[in-house]
C-alpha positions as CSV (number, residue, x, y, z in Angstrom):
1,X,-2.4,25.0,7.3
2,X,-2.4,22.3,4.9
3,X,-1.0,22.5,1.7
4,X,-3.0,23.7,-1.3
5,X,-2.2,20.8,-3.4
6,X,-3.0,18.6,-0.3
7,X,-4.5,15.2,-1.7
8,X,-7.9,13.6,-0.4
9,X,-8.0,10.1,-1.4
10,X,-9.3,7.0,-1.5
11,X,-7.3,3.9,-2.2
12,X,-7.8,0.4,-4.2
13,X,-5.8,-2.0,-5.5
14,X,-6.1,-4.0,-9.1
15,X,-6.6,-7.5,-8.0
16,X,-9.6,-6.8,-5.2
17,X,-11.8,-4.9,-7.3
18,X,-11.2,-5.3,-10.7
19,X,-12.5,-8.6,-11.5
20,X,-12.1,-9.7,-15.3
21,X,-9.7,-11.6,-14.2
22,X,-8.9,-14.0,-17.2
23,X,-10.6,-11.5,-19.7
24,X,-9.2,-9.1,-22.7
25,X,-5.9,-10.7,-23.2
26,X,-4.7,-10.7,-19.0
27,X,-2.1,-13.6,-18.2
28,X,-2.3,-15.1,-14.9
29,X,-1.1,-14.1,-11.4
30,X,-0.4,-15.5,-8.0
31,X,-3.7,-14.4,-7.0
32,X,-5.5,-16.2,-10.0
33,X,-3.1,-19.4,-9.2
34,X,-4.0,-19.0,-5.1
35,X,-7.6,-18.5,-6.1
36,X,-7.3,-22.2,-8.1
37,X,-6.0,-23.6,-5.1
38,X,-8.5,-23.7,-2.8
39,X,-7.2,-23.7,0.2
40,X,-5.3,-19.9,0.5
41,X,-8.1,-17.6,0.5
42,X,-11.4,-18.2,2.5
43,X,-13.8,-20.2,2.3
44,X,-12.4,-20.7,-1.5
45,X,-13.8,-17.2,-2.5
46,X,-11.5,-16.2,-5.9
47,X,-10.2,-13.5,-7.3
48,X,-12.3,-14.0,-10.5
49,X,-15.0,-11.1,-10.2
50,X,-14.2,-9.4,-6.9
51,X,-16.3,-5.9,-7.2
52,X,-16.5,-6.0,-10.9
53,X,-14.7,-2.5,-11.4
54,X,-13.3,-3.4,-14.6
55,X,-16.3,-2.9,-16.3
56,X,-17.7,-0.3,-14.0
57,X,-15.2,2.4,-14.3
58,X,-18.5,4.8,-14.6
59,X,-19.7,3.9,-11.3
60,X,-16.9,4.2,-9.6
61,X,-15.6,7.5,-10.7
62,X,-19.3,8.6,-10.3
63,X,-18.7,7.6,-6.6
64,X,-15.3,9.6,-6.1
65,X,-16.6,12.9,-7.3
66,X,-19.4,12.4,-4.8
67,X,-16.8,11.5,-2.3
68,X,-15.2,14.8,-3.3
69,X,-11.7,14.0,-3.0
70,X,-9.3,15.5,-4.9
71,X,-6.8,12.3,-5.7
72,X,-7.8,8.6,-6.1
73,X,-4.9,5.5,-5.6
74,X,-5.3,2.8,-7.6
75,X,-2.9,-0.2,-9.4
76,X,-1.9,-1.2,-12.8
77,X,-2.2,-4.3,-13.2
78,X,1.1,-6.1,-14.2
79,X,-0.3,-8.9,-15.8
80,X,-2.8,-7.1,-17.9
81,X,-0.5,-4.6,-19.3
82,X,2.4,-7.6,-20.6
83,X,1.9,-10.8,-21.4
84,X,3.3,-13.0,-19.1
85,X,5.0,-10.1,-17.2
86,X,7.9,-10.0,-19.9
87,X,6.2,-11.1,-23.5
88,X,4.4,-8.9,-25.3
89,X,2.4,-5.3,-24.7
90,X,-1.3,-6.2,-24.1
91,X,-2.6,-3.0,-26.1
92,X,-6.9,-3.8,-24.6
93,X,-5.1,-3.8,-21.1
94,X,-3.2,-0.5,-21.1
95,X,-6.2,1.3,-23.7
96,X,-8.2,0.2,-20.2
97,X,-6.1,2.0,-17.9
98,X,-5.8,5.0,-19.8
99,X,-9.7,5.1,-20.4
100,X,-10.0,4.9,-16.9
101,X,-7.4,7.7,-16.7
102,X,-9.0,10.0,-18.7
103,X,-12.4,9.7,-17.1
104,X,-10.5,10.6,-13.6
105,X,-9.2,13.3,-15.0
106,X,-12.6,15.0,-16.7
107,X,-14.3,14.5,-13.0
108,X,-11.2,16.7,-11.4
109,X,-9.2,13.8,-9.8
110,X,-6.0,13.4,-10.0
111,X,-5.0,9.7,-10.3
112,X,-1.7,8.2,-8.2
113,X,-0.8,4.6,-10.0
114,X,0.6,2.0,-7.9
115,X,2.9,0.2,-9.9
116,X,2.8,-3.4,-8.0
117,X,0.2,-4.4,-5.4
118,X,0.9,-7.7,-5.3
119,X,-0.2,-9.3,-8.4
120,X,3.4,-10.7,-9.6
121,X,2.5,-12.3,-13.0
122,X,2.6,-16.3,-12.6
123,X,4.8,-16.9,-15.4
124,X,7.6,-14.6,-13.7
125,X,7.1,-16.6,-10.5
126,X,8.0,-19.8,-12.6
127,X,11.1,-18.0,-13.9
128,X,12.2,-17.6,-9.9
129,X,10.5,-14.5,-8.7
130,X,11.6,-12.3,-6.9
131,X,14.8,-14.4,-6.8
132,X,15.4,-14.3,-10.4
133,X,17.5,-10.6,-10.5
134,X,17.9,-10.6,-14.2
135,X,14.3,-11.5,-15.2
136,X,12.3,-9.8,-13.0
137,X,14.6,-6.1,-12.9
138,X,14.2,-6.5,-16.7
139,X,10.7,-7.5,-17.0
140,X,9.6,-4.9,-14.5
141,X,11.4,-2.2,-16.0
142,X,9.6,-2.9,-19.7
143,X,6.4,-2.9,-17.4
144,X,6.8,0.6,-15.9
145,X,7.9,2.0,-19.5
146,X,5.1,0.5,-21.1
147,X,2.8,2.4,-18.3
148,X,4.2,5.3,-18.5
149,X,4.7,5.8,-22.1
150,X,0.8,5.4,-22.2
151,X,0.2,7.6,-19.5
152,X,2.3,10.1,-20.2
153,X,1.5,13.9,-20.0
154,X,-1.7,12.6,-17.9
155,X,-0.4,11.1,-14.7
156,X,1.4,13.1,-12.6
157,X,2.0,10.6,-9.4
158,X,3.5,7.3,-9.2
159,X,4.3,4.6,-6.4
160,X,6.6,1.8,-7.2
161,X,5.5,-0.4,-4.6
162,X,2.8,-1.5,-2.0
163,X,3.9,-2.7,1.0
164,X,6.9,-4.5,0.4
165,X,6.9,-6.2,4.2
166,X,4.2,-7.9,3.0
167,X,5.4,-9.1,-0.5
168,X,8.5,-11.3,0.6
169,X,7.5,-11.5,4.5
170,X,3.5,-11.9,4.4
171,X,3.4,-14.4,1.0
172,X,1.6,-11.8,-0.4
173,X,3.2,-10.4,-3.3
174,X,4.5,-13.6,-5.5
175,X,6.7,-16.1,-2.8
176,X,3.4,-18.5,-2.8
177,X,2.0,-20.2,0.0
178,X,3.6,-23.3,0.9
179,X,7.6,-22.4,-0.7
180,X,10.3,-22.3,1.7
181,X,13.2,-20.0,1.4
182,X,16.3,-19.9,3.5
183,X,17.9,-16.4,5.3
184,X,19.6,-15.7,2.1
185,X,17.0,-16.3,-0.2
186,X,14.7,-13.6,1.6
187,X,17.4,-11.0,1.9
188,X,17.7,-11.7,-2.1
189,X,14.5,-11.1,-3.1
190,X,14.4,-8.1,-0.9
191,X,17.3,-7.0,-2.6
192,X,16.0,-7.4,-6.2
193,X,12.6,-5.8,-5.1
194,X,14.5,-2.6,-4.0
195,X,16.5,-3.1,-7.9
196,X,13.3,-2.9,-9.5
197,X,12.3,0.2,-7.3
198,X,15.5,1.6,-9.0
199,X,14.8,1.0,-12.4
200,X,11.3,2.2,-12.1
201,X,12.5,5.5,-10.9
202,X,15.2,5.6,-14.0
203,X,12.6,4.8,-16.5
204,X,10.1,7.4,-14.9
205,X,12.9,10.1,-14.4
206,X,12.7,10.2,-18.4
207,X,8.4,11.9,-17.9
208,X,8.3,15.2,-17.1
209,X,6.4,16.3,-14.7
210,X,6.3,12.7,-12.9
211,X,6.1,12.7,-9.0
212,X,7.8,9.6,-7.4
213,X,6.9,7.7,-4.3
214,X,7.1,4.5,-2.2
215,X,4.8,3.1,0.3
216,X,5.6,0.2,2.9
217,X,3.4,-0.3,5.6
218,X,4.1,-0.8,9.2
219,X,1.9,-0.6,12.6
220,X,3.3,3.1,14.2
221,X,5.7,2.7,17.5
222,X,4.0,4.9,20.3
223,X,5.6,5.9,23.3
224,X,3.9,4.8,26.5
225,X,3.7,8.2,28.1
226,X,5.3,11.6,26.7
227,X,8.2,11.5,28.3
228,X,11.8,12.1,26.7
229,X,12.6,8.6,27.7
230,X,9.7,6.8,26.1
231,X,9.6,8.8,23.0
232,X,13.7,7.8,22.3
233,X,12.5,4.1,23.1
234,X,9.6,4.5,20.2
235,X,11.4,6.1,17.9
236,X,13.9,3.4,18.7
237,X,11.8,0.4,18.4
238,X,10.3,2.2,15.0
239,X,13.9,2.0,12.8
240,X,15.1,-1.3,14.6
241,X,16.2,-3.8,12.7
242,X,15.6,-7.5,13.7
243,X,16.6,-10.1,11.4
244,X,14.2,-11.4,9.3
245,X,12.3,-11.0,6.4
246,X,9.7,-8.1,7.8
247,X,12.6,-6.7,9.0
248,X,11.3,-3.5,10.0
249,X,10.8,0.1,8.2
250,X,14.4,1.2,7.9
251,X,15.3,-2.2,5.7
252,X,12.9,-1.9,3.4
253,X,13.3,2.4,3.4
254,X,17.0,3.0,3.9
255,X,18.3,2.0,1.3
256,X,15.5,3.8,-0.6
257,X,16.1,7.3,1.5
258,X,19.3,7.1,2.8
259,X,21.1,5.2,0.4
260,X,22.2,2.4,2.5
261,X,20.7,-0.8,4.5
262,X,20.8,-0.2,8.5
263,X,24.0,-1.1,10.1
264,X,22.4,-4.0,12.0
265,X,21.8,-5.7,8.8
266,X,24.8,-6.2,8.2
267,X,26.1,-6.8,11.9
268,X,23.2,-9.8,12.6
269,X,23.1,-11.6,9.0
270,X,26.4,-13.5,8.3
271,X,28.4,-12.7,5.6
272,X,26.9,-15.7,3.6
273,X,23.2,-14.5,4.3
274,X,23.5,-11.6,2.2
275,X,22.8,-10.9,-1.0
276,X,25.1,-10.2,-3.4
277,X,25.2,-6.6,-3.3
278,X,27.0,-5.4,-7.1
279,X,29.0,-2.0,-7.4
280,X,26.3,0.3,-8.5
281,X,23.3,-1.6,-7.0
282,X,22.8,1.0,-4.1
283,X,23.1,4.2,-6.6
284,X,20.5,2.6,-8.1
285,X,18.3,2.0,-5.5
286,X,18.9,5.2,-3.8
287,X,17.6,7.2,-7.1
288,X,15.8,10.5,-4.8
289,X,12.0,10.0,-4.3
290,X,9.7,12.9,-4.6
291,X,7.6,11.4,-1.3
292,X,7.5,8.8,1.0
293,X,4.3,7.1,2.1
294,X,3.3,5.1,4.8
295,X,0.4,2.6,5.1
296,X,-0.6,2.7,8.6
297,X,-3.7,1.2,10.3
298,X,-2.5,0.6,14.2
299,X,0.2,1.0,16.5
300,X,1.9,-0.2,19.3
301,X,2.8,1.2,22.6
302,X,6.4,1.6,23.6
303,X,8.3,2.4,26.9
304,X,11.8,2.9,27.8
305,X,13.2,-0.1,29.5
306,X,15.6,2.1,31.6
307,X,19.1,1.5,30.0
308,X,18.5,3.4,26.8
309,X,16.7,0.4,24.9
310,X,12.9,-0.7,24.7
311,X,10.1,-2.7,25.6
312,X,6.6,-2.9,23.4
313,X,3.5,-2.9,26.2
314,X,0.4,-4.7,25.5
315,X,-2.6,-2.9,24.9
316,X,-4.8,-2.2,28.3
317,X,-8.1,-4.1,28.8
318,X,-10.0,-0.6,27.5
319,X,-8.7,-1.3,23.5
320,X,-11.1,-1.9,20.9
321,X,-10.4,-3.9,18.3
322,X,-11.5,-3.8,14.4
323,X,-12.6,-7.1,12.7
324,X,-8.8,-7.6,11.7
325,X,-8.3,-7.8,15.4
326,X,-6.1,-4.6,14.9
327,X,-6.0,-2.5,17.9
328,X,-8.3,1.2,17.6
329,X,-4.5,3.2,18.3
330,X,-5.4,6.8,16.7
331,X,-2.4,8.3,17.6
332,X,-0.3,5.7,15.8
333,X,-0.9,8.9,12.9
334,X,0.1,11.4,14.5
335,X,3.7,9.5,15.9
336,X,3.9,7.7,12.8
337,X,4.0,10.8,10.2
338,X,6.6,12.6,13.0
339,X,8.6,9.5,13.5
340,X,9.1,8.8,9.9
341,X,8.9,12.9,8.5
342,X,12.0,13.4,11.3
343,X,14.0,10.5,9.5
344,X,13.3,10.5,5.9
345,X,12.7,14.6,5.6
346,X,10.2,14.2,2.5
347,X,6.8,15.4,2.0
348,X,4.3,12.8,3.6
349,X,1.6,10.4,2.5
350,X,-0.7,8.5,4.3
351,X,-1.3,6.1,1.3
352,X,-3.6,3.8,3.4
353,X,-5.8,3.8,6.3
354,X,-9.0,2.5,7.4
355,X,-10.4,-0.4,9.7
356,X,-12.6,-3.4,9.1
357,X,-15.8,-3.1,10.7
358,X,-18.8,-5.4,10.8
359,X,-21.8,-3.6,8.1
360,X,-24.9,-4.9,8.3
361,X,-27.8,-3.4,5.8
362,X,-30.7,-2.1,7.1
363,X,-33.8,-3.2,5.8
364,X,-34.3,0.2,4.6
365,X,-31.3,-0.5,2.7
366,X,-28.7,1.7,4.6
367,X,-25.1,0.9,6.3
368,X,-25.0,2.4,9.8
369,X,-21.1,2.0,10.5
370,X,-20.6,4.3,13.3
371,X,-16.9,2.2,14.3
372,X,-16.2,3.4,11.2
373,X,-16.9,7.0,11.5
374,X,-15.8,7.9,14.6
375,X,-12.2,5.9,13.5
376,X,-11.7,8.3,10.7
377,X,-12.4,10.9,12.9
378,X,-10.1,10.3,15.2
379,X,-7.2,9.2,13.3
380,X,-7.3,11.9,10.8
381,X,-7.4,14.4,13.2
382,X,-4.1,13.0,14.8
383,X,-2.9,13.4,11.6
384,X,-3.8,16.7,11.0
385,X,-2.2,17.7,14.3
386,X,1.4,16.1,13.3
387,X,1.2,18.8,10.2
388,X,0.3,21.1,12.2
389,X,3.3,20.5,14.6
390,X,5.6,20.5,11.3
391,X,5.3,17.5,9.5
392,X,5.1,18.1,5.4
393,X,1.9,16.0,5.5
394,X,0.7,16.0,1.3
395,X,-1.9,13.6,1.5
396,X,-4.1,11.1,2.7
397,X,-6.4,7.8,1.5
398,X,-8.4,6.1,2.9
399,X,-8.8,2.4,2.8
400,X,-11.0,1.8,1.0
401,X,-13.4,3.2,-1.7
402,X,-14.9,0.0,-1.9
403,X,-15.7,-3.6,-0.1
404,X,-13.4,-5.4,-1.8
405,X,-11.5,-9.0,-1.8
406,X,-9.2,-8.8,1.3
407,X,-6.8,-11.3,0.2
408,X,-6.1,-14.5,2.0
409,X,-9.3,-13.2,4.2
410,X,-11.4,-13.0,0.3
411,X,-14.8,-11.5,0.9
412,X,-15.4,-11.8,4.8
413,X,-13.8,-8.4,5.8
414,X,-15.2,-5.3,4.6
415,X,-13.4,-1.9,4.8
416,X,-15.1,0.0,2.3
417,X,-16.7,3.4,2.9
418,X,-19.2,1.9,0.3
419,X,-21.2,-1.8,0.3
420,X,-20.6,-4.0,-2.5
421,X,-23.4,-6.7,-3.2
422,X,-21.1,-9.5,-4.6
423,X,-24.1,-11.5,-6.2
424,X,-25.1,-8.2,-8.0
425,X,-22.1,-5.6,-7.8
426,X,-24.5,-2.8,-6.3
427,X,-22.7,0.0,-4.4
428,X,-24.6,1.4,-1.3
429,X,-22.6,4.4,0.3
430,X,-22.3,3.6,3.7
431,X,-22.5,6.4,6.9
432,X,-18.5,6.6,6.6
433,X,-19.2,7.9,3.0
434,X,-20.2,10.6,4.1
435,X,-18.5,11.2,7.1
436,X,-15.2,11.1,5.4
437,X,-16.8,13.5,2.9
438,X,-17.4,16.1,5.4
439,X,-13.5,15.5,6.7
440,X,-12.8,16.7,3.3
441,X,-14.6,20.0,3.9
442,X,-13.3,20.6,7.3
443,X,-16.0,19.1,9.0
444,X,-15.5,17.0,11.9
445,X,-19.1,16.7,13.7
């Protein structure tokens, strides 16, 4: 049985749909920079208009309520909210948000605001970033207070952050393409990231109401066969830690969940990698979350290697592959949500999920994405089976409402469950529209 409060969502981020990217008093981002550069994001596609949502918040809330979920994810936009990321409050950007809000709110949907996808303001990465503890804890923190002093009373779920793996790891998030940073530097700016977690949760601790989560991502461990071995060698391989700046999901969760980094960390960095780790900094980060989220897409196939350890198995000759070359696993939901529920033991999201397919329109003007389809399928029912098996499962959203700019790939990768015309900003519903609609209402055929 699923819960009653059980969200259906979809999922979007601030930077790939919003467009208006220099308009109504927004600084500058990485994104905005990396757009300027040229040579970051394909084929030089930018970040300028993407899918034009700022000015259609109509449309798209029109197309939730057809949807008929109950929850939509979307981001604030850092950048648009302060000026700079620590001047002043940008009163047209957060009077947007909480238009946008409101409109959510009159169609039945309950909105879920993720505080950073991504788009670090520019003038912030000047100041040092992520390695800058002082200015960026302090700017982040006005951030969050200036979001949810505006949104008070209206929004009832939170994330901190998106994907963290990918912010300092990936270059995604505000380290720039191009900069070089040494063992420490990474495991500092990982470090600060998890600060500003923390003081997001002690600024929205002070909201009643408020429901806290966080949401890295990582592709699901699953064992080979279902043997006792090769489930301990999965479950293994999923909280390993390997030295780096990915790291894998207990560096970036631990701390968060269990109020510590991994022992490993601190046996395979030296002493001089580390950050400087100050007396209270863990109490901080370690604040209790109301849920944890995952964003999951594939996963990878583990066996034991016969002395208590494990080995990762390729994919057989059989595996399909999406357009992101991501390998078709649908069980990685159903390990994933066990794997992480047994560990963390809080109620669980599935804050993204989806797959790049190639959509091609018909020239009766439709979207026949039957990949699509039959991956949702598939992949939410695996899902559905680890709650069924015991697993607090309290939501899950799809990737994506919308075609959208998919980062350093810009515009050549859709995963929308609707078209976007870029030249004209037209939405077309595709076939997984309303297959994922029918999910919703218990309908898997």
């Amino acid at each position: 049985m699923l819960r009653k409060d059980f969200l259906w969502g979809a999922a979007s981020a601030a930077t790939q749909i919003e467009g208006a990217a220099k308009s109504d008093g927004k600084s500058l981002t990485v994104w905005d920079v990396m757009s300027d550069d040229g040579g970051f994001i394909f084929n030089g596609h930018r970040a300028d208009d993407a899918d034009d949502s700022y000015n259609r918040m109509d449309e798209d809330v029109a197309l939730l309520k057809e949807l008929g979920v109950n929850s939509y994810r979307f981001s604030v936009s850092w950048a648009r909210v302060i000026k700079d990321g620590d001047g002043e409050i940008n009163q047209k950007g957060l009077d947007h948000y909480s238009a946008f809000v409101d409109k959510l709110l009159e169609a039945g949907i309950e909105p879920m605001v993720t505080l950073f996808h991504w788009d670090l303001p520019y003038a912030i990465y000047k100041k040092g970033g992520w390695l800058n503890r002082e200015c960026i804890t302090k700017a982040f923190a006005k951030y969050v207070e200036a979001v949810a002093e505006k949104l008070a009373g209206r929004v009832k779920y939170y994330i901190t952050f998106n994907e963290p793996q990918c912010i300092i790891g990936g270059r995604l998030g505000g380290t720039v393409r191009g900069a070089e940073y040494s063992v420490k530097d990474k495991n500092t700016m990982i470090h600060n990231l998890l600060l500003c977690h923390g003081e997001a949760v002690k600024v929205l601790r002070r909201y009643d109401g408020v429901k806290i989560g966080y949401a890295p991502c990582n592709d699901a461990k699953i064992p080979l066969t279902n043997s006792p071995e090769d489930i301990k060698a999965a479950r293994l391989a999923y909280f390993d830690y390997h030295r780096g700046e990915d790291g894998g999901v207990a560096l970036y969760s631990d701390p968060i969940v269990l109020g510590d980094y991994p022992a490993k960390y601190y046996a395979e960095n030296r002493k001089d990698d580390l950050p400087e780790i100050l007396d209270g900094d863990m109490a901080l980060i370690s604040q209790k979350i109301d849920f944890y989220c995952q964003n999951i897409y594939f996963g990878r196939f583990v066996k034991s290697d016969g002395n208590g350890g494990y080995v990762h198995v390729e994919p057989d000759q059989n595996t399909v592959y999406t357009c992101m070359d991501w390998p078709v696993t649908p069980t990685a939901l159903y390990w994933g949500a066990k794997f992480l529920y047994e560990r963390y033991k809080l109620p669980f999201v599935i804050s993204e999920n989806g797959c790049a397919t190639t959509d091609i329109i018909t020239k009766n003007g439709e979207i026949h994405d039957g990949g699509r389809q039959e991956f949702l399928r598939q992949y939410i029912e695996n899902y559905l089976k680890a709650g069924e098996e015991g697993v607090d499962i309290m939501g899950y959203f799809v990737w994506s409402l919308l075609d959208n700019l998919e980062w350093y790939c810009g515009y050549s990768k859709r995963f929308g469950l609707t078209y976007v015309d870029y030249n004209t900003y037209k939405r077309t519903p595709k076939d997984s529209f309303y297959t994922y609609k029918n999910i919703i209402k218990g309908k898997f055929d």
